[in-house]
C-alpha positions in Angstrom: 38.7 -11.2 17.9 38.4 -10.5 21.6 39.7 -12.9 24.3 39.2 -13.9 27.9 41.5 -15.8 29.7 41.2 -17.7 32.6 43.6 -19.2 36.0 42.2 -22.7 34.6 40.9 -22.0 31.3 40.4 -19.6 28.1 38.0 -19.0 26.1 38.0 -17.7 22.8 35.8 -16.3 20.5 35.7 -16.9 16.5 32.5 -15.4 15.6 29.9 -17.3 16.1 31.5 -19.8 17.5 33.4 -20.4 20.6 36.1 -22.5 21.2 37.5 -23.7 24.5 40.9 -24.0 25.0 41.7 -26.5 28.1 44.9 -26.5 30.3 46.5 -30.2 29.6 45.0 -32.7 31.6 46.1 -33.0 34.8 47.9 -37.0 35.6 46.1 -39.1 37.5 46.4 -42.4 38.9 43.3 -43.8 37.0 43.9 -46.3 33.6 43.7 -44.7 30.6 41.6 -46.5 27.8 43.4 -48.6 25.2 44.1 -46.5 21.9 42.0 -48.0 19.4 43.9 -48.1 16.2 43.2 -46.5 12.8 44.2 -47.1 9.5 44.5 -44.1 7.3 41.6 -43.8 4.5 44.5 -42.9 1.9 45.5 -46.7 2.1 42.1 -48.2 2.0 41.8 -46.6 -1.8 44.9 -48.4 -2.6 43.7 -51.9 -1.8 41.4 -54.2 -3.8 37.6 -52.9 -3.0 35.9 -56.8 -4.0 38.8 -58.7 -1.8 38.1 -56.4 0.8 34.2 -57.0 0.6 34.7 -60.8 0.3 36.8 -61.0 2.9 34.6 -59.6 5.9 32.8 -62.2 7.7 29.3 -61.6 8.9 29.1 -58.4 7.0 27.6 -57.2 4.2 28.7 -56.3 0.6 26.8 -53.4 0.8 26.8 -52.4 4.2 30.8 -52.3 3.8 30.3 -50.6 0.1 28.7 -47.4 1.8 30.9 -47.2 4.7 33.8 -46.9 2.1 31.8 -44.5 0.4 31.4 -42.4 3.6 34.8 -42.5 4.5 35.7 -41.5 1.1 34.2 -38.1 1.4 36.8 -36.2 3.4 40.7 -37.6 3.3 41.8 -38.2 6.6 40.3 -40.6 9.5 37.6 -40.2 11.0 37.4 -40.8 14.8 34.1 -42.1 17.0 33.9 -39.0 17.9 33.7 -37.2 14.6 30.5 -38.9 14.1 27.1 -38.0 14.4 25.9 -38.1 17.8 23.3 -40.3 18.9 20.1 -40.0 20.8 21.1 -42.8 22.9 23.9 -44.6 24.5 25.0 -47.8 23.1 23.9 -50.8 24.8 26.9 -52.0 27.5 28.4 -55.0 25.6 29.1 -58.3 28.0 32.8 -58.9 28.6 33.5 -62.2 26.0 36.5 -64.2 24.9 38.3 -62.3 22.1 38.3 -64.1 19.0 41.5 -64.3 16.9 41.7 -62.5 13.9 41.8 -64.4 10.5 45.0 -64.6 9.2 43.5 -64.6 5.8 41.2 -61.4 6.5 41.8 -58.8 4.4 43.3 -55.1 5.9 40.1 -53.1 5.9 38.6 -56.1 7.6 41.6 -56.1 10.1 40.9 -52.6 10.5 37.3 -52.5 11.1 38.1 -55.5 14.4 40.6 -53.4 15.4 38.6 -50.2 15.9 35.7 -52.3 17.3 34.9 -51.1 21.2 36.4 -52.6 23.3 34.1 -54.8 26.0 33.7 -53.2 29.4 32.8 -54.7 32.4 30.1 -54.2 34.4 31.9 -53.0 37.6 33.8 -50.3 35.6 29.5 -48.8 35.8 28.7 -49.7 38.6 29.3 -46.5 40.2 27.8 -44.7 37.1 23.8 -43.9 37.1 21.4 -45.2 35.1 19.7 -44.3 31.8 20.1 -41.7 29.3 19.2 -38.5 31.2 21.4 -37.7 34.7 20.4 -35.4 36.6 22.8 -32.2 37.7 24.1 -33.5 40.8 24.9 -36.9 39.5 26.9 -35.6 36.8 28.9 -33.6 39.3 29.5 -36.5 41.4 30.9 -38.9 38.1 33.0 -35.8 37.4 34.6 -35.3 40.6 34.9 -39.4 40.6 37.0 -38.8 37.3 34.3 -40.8 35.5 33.1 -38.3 32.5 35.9 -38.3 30.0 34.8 -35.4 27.8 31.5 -33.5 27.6 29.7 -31.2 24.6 27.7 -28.3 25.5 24.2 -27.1 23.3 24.5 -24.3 21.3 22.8 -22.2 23.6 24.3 -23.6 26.6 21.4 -25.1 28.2 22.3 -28.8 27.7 24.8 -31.2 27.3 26.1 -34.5 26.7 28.5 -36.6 28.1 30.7 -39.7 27.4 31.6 -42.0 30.5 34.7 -43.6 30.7 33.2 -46.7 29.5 32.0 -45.3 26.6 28.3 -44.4 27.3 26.8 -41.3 26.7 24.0 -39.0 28.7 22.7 -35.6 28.4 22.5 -33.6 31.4 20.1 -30.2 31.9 22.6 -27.7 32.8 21.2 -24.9 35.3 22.9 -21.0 35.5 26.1 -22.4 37.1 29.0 -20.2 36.8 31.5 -22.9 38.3 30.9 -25.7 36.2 33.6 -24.7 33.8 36.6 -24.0 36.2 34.9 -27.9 37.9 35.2 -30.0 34.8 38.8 -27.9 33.7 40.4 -29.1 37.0 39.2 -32.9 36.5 40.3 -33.1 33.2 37.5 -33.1 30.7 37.2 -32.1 27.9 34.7 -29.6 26.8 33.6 -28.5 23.2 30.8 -27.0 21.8 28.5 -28.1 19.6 27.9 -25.8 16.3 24.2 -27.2 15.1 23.2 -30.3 13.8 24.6 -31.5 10.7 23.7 -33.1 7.9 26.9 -35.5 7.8 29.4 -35.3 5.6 28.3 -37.2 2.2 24.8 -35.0 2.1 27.0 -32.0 2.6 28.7 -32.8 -0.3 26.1 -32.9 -2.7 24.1 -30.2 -1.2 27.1 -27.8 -1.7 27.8 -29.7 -5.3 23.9 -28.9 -6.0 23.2 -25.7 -4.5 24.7 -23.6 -7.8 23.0 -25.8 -10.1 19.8 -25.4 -8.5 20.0 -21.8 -8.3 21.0 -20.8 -11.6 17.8 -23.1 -12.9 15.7 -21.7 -10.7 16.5 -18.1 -11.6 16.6 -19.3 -15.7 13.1 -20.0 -15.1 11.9 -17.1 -12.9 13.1 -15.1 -16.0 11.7 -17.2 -18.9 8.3 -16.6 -16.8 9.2 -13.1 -17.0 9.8 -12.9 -20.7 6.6 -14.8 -21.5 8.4 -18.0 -22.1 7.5 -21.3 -21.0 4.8 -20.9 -18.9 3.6 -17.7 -20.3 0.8 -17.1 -22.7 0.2 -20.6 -24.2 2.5 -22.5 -21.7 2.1 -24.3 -18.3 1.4 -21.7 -15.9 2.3 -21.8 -12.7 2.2 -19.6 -9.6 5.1 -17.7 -10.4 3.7 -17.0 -14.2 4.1 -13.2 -14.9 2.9 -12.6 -18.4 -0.8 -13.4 -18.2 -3.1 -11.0 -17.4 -4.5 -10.5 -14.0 -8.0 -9.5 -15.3 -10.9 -11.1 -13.4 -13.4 -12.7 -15.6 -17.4 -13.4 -15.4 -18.8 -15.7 -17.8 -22.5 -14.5 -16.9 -21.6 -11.1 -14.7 -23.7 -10.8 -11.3 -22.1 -7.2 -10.0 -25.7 -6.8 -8.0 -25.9 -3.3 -10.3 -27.9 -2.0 -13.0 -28.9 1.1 -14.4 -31.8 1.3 -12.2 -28.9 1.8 -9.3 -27.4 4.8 -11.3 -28.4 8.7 -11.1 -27.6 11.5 -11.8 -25.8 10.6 -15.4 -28.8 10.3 -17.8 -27.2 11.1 -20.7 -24.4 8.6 -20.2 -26.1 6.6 -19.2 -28.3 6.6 -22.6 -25.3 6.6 -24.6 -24.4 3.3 -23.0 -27.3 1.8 -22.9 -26.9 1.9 -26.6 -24.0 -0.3 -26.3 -26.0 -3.1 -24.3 -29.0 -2.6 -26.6 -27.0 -3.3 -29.6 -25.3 -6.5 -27.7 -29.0 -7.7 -27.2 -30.5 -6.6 -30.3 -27.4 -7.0 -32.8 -30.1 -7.0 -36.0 -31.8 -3.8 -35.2 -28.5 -1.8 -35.7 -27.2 -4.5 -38.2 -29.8 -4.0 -40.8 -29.1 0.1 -41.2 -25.4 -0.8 -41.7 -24.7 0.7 -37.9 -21.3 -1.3 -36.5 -20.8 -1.8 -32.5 -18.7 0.9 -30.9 -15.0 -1.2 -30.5 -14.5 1.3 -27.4 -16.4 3.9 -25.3 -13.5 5.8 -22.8 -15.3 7.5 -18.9 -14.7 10.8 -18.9 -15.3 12.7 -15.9 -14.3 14.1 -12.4 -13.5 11.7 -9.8 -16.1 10.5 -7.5 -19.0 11.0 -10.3 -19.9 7.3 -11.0 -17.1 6.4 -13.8 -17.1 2.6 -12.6 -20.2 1.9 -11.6 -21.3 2.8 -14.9 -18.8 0.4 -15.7 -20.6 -2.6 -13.2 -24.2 -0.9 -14.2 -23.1 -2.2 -17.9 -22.0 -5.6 -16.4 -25.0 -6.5 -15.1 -27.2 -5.2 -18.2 -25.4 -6.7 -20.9 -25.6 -10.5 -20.3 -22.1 -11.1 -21.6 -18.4 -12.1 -20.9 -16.7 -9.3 -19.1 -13.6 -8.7 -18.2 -12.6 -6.0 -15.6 -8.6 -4.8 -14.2 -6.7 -1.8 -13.8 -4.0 -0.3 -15.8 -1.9 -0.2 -13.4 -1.9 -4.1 -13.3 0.1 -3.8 -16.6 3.0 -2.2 -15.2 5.3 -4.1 -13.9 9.5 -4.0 -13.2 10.3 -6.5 -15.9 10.5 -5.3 -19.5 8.1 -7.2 -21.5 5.7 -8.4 -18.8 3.1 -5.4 -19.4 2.6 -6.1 -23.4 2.4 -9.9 -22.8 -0.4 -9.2 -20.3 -2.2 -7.6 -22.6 -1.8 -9.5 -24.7 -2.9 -12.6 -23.2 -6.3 -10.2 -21.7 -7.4 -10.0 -25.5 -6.6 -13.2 -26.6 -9.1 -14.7 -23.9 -11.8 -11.7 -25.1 -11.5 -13.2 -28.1 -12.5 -16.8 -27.6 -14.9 -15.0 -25.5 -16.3 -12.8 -28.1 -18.7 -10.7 -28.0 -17.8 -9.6 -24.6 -16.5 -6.4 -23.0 -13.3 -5.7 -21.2 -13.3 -2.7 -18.7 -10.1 -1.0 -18.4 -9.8 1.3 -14.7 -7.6 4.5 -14.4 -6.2 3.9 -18.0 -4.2 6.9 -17.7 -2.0 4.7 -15.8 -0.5 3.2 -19.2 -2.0 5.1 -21.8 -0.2 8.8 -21.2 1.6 10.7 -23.8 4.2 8.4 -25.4 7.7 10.1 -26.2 6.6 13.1 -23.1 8.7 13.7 -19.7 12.5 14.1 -19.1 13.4 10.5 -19.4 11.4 9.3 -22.9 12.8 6.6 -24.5 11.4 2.5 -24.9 10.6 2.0 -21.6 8.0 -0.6 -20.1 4.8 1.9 -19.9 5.1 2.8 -23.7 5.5 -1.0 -25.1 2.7 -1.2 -23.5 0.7 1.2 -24.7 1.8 -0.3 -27.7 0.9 -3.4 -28.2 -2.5 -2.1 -26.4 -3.1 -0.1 -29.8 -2.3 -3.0 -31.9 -4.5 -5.2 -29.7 -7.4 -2.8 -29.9 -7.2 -1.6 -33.5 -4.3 -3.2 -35.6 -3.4 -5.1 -38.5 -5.6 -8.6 -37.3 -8.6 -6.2 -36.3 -10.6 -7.5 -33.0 -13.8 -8.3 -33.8 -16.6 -9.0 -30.7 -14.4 -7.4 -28.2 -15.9 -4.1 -26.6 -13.3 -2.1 -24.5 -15.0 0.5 -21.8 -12.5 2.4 -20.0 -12.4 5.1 -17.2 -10.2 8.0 -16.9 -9.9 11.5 -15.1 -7.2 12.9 -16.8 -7.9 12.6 -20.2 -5.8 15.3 -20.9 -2.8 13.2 -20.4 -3.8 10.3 -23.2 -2.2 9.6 -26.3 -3.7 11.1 -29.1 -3.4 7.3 -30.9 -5.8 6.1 -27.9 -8.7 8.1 -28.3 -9.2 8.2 -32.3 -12.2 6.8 -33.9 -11.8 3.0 -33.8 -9.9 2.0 -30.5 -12.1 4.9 -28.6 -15.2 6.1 -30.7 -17.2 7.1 -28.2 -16.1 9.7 -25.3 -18.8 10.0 -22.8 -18.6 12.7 -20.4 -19.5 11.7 -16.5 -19.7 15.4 -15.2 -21.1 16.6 -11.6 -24.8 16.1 -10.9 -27.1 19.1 -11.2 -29.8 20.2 -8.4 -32.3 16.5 -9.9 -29.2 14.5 -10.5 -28.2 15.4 -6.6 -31.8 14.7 -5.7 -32.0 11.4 -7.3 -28.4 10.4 -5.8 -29.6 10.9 -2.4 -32.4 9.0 -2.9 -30.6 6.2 -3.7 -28.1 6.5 -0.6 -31.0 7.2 2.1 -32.3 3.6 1.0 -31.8 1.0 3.6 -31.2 4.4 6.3 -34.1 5.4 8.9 -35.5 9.0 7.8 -37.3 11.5 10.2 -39.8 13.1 8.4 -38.2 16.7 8.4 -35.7 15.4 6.0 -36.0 18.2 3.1 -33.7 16.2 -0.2 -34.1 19.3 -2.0 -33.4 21.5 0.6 -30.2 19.3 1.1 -29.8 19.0 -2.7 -29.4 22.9 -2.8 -26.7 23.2 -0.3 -24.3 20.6 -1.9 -23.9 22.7 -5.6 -20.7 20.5 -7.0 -21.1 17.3 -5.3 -20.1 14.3 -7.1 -21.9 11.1 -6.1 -19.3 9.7 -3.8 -19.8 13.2 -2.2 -23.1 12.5 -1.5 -23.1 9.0 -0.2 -20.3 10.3 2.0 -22.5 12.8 3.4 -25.3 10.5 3.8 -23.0 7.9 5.5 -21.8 10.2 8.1 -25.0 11.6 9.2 -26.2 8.4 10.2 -23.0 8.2 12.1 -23.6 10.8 13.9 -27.1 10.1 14.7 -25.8 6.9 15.9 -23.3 8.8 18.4 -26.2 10.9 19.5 -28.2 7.6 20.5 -31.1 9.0 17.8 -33.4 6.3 16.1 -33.8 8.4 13.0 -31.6 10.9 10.8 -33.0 14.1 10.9 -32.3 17.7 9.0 -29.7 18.7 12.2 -27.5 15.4 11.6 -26.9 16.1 8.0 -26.4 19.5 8.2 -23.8 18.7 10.8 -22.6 16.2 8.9 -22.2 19.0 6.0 -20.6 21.3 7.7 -17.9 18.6 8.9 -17.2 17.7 5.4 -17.0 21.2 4.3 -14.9 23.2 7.1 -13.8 20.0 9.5 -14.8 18.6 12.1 -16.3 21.1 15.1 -14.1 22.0 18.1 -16.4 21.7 21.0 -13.5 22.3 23.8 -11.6 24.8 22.2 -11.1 27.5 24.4 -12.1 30.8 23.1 -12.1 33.6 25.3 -14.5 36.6 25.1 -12.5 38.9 23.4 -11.7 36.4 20.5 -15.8 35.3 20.5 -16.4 38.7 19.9 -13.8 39.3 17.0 -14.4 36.7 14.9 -18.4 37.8 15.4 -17.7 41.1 13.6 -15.3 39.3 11.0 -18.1 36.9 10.2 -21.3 39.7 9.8 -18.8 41.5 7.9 -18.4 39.0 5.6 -22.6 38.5 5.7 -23.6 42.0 5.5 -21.4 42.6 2.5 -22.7 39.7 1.0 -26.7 40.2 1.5 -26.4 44.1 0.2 -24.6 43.2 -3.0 -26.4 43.3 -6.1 -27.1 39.6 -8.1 -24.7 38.2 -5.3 -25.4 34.7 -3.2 -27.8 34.8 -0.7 -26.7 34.2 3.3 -27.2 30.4 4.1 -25.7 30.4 7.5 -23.5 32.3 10.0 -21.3 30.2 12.9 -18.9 31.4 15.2 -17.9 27.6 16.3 -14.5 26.7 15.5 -14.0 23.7 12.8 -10.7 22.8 11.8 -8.2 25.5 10.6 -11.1 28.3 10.5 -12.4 30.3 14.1 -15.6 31.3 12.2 -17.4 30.4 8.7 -20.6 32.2 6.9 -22.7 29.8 4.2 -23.6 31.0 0.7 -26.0 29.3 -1.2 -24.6 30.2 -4.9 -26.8 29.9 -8.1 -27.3 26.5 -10.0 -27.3 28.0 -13.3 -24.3 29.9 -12.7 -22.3 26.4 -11.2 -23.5 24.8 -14.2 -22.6 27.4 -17.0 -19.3 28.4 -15.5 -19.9 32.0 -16.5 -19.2 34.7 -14.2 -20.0 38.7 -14.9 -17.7 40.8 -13.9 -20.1 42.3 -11.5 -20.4 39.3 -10.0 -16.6 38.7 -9.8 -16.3 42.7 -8.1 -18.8 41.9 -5.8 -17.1 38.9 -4.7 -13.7 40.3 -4.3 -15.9 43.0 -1.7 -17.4 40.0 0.2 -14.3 39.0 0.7 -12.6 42.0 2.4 -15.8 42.7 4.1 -14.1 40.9 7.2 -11.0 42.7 7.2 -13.0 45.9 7.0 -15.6 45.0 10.2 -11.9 44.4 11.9 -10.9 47.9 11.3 -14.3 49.9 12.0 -15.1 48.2 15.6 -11.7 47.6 16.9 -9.5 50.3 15.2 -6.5 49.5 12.1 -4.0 49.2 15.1 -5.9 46.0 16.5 -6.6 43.7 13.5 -5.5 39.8 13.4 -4.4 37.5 10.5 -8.2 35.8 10.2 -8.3 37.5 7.2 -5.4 35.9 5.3 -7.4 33.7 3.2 -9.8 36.4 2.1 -6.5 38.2 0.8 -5.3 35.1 -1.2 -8.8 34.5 -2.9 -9.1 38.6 -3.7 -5.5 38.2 -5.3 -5.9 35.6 -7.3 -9.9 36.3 -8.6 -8.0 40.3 -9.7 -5.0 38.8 -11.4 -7.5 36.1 -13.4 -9.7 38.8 -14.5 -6.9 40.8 -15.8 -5.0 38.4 -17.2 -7.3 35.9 -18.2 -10.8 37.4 -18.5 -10.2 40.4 -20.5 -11.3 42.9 -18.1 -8.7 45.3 -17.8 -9.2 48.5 -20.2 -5.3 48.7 -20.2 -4.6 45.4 -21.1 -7.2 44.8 -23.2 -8.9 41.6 -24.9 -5.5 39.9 -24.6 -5.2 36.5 -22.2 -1.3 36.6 -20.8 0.7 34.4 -18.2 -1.3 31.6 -19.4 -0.3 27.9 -18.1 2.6 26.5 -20.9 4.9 23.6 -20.8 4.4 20.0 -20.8 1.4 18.7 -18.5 4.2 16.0 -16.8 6.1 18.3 -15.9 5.2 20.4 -12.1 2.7 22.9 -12.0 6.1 25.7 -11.0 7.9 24.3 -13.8 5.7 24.8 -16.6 4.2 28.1 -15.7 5.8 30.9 -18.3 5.5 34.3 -18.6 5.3 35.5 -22.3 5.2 39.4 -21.4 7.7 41.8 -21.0 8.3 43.9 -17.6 6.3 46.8 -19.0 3.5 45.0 -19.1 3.9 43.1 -15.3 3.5 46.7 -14.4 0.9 47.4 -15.9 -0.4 44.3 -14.5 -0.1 45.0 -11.3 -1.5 48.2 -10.9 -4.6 47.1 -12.6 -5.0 44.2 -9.7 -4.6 47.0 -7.4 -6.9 49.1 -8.6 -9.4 46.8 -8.6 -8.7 45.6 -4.9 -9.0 48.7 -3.7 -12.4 49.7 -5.4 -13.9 46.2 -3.5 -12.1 47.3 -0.2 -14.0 50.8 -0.8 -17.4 49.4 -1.9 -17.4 46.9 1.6 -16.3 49.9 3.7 -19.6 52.1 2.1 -22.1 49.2 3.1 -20.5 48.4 6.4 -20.2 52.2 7.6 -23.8 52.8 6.3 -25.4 50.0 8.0 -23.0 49.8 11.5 -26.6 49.3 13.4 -27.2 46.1 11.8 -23.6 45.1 11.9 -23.9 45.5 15.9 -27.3 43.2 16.2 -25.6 40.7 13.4 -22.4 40.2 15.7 -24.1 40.3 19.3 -26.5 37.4 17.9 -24.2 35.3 16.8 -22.0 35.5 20.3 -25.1 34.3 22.4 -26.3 31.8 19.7 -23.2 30.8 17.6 -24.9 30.0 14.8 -27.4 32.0 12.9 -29.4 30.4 9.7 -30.1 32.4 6.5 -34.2 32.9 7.7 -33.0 34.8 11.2 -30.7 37.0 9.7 -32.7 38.1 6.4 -35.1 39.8 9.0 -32.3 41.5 10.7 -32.5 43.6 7.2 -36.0 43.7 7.1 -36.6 45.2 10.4 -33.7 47.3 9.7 -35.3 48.3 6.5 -31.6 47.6 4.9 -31.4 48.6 1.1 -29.3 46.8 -1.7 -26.0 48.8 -2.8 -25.9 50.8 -6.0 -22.7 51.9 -7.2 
């Protein structure tokens, strides 16, 4: 509590409020108003309520009944100035002849005419102004006049009101005047402030008498939503209603897809066209004994077309559909996730047949009993009464359950059995067609120069998905549209995959000569290595232009078959380990051991880590043998640091290690034979790229045949 104090006044403050605490009123020669006398309300409950009521003359039994009950409220009296304030003065009253009391009125009658205001005259006002409002100078004048008894500032100070000595009442504007307090302290008024408006005294009451009540219901029923209670499945609703399922519903889907819209995926595609067929054509598959799938689960990559599958099937099918995320299910409230599923299959069922499409099921159907924590949380009740739902004790019959997942490694082994899932259909990358059809389907609706090659482009994008490629397709046209071009041509999509692969380029990065000239040799390192090697990727492109994190980048072009069959020789693996160091050793032939950077830090990673694979994993160590060690272990929830293992002793990390080394150094040997032999075309390589920064796989494969260049035999 902090305090200021003042010659003529003090003010202190009570925090939020602030009370000012006036010197006693100076005595002056002016009359002081008559005392108007008050009659304690402790008496008043002591006398008889009808006599009182009968007795009044003129007034009411009920206007008298509720200003008893008013009073009532708080035990002590309550003064004119204790009550609400108005928004205007009272109408002067004319001076009359006072009427005698009734002797036979009862006390609160007596009471009431003695606490009535007294009649001023009109002369006592006649140096008083007008109206409700004063302005600032006329209320300085009736103060200095001794004609404002007390006054009650605003809240925020930039008001207040004022009663006269004849009892009426203004409110004044009040401007930034710092001497208004120390003016109305030395004439004797008194000043108060006024803490907010106020409800008055009998509504307080209640309010305060109500306010736990209310609260306590309101939080009964916030949880009886929770619980699925009243207004769960099967009761009112309401906006607050947690346990029904979120799920949007289409009685006759329009998702503006069919499978005309989809490529790239034939064969799941065919497998779920099977599914529609047999909604369609229920007799065909009926009359060999064949049952409806309950449950086909998305298996595949992200970005390869899991959902719109999903939407494709939608719009084929003709029927009910339901479609939310498993994620939807989860919620902070035990209970809530089960009685949303709950509530999702019991509309599929008066919906039946119909399908319900589940996204990211992973979400809710992981491993149950896995992690550090276990236990009956919320995610596994809900996994469980999704099991019961799907395939339990009361069957569910008509209901078709299509779900998507990329980590179906993760699921419970209860999820994907043979009636809840029966069919698992795989949604893998596109091949060189699949690509080909995907980009046809993205270029529709987009302006086309006629150089456009979707083969050509098809080839360069081994491992797309399909979001990949309507990514690529989108940011072409934006580019074209920043270069003020009508049409999309071969440049703005081989721009626009280069800035998807390495980053954006850096067209005001400052490179000086010496640098331009490094990173040329680093880069036909990497190129000459790579065009001389036996059964290796051919040269796609060579750039010396800066793009994100990388000064320089060469293009390989790698085999379809090989993406797609995921087996690798171990030629092919040696060869790429030499690729790799062939810009380290360019470094070290031109500009000496003593004068190499760190450009080649990356190259060392990817070397390290193909050598440790094929000794450890691919069997091609003569030491270690047919033997796969250091394998990934542990639980899949757990980090990727945590669960790694090593199950061999510290003989064998020896041996280990010098079997990576070996086979590091006979790549860096093999790139150093090819780069020494062929220094003339390394020279005409690098001083190409520095005056065109950027060479394409047709301009540098006649570098080697005018150089008459020969293949590398070991």
């Amino acid at each position: 509590m902090a305090t200021a104090t003042n010659p003529l006044l003090s003010s202190t403050f009570y925090g939020d409020r602030t009370v000012f605490l006036c010197p006693p009123t100076p005595k002056t020669t002016k009359p002081s108003l008559p005392r108007r006398k008050l009659l304690p309300i402790q008496s008043i409950f002591k006398r008889n309520l009808d006599s009182s009521v009968a007795s009044l003359g003129g007034i009411s039994s009920h206007v008298a009944l509720s200003a008893l009950l008013f009073n009532s409220v708080a035990p002590q009296a309550m003064a004119f100035d204790s009550m609400p304030e108005q928004s205007t003065p009272p109408p002067v009253i004319e001076a009359q002849a006072v009427k005698p009391i009734p002797s036979n009125a009862s006390p609160f009658a007596q009471n009431l005419l003695l606490t009535a205001p007294k009649p001023q005259s009109q002369t006592a006002a006649s140096d008083l102004p007008e109206g409700s409002n004063w302005r600032y100078s006329e209320f300085l004048n009736a103060v200095k006049k001794g004609k404002v008894e007390r006054v009650r500032f605003s809240k925020d100070g930039t008001a207040l009101q004022l009663t006269a000595v004849d009892g009426r009442r203004a409110t004044v504007t009040v401007p930034n005047d710092p001497d208004l307090i120390d003016i109305l302290a030395m004439n004797g008024v008194d000043i108060s402030v006024s803490e907010g408006e106020s409800g008055g005294g009998l509504f307080d009451f209640i309010g305060n008498l109500l306010f736990p009540f209310l609260a306590f219901a309101g939080l009964f029923f916030l949880f009886r939503r929770a619980q699925g209670g009243p207004g769960g499945p099967g009761g009112l609703g309401g906006p607050m209603d947690f346990g029904r399922s979120k799920s949007k519903f289409q009685e006759v889907p329009e998702t503006g897809v069919t499978f005309a819209d989809v490529a790239g995926a034939d064969q799941a595609k065919l497998e779920l066209q099977e599914v529609v067929d047999f909604l369609k054509n229920p007799d065909k598959y009926t009359a060999l004994g064949a049952k409806i799938p309950k449950g086909c689960l998305l298996v595949g990559p992200p970005g390869t077309g899991k959902t719109l599958l999903a939407r494709a099937v939608a719009g084929e099918a003709g029927v009910p559909f339901f479609s939310c995320a498993a994620s939807e299910f989860v919620e902070l409230f035990v209970g809530v996730g089960a009685s949303r599923v709950r509530d999702l299959f019991e509309k599929a069922k008066s919906k039946a047949p119909c399908i319900v499409f589940i996204d990211e099921i992973d979400a809710v159907g992981r491993q149950r009993g896995a992690g550090l924590g276990g236990g009956n949380d919320e995610r596994e009740q809900t996994i469980n009464q999704l099991l019961t739902e799907m395939d339990g004790f009361s069957g569910n019959s008509g209901v078709i359950v299509l779900a998507a997942t990329n980590r179906p490694d993760v699921l419970d082994a209860a999820l994907l059995r043979p009636g809840r899932f029966d069919r698992q259909v795989t949604v893998d990358r596109p091949d060189v067609a699949g690509r080909v059809k995907i980009l046809q389907v993205h270029s529709r609706g987009k302006a086309l120069a006629k150089d456009v090659d979707f083969e050509k482009i098809a080839r360069r994008t081994p491992g797309f998905t399909g979001a990949d490629l309507q990514n690529l397709m989108n940011e072409a046209a934006i580019l074209a549209a920043r270069r003020d071009l009508k049409e999309i041509s071969k440049d703005e999509i081989s721009d626009a995959l280069e800035r998807i692969i390495a980053g954006p380029e850096k067209k005001n990065a400052v490179v000086s000569d010496e640098k331009k000239r490094l990173v040329a040799y680093h880069e036909a390192g990497h190129a000459l290595v790579g065009a001389l090697m036996p059964e290796y990727d051919p040269v796609a492109k060579i750039s010396i232009i800066p793009r994100g994190q990388a000064g320089g980048l060469t293009f390989f072009a790698p085999s379809e078959e090989r993406l797609e069959s995921g087996l690798y020789s171990r030629s092919y693996l040696e060869n790429q380990m030499a690729v790799a160091l062939g810009g380290r050793v360019a470094e070290e032939v031109i500009f000496g051991p003593e004068n190499v950077t760190t450009g080649a830090s990356n190259d060392f990673m990817q070397v390290s880590r193909v050598a440790r694979q094929m000794v450890e994993r691919f069997g091609f160590s003569k030491k270690i043998g047919q033997v796969a060690i250091g394998g990934p272990g542990g639980n899949p929830f757990l980090g990727q640091q945590m669960s790694s293992q090593k199950d061999y002793s510290m003989a064998t990390a020896d041996v280990v290690d010098a079997e990576v080394r070996e086979l590091v150094d006979k790549a860096y040997a093999r790139a150093k034979q090819i780069i020494t032999t062929h220094i003339d075309i390394l020279h005409k390589l690098a001083q190409l790229l520095i005056e065109k920064e950027t060479v394409d796989g047709e301009e540098f494969m006649s570098l080697f045949i005018d150089g008459k260049a020969e293949l590398y035999v070991a």
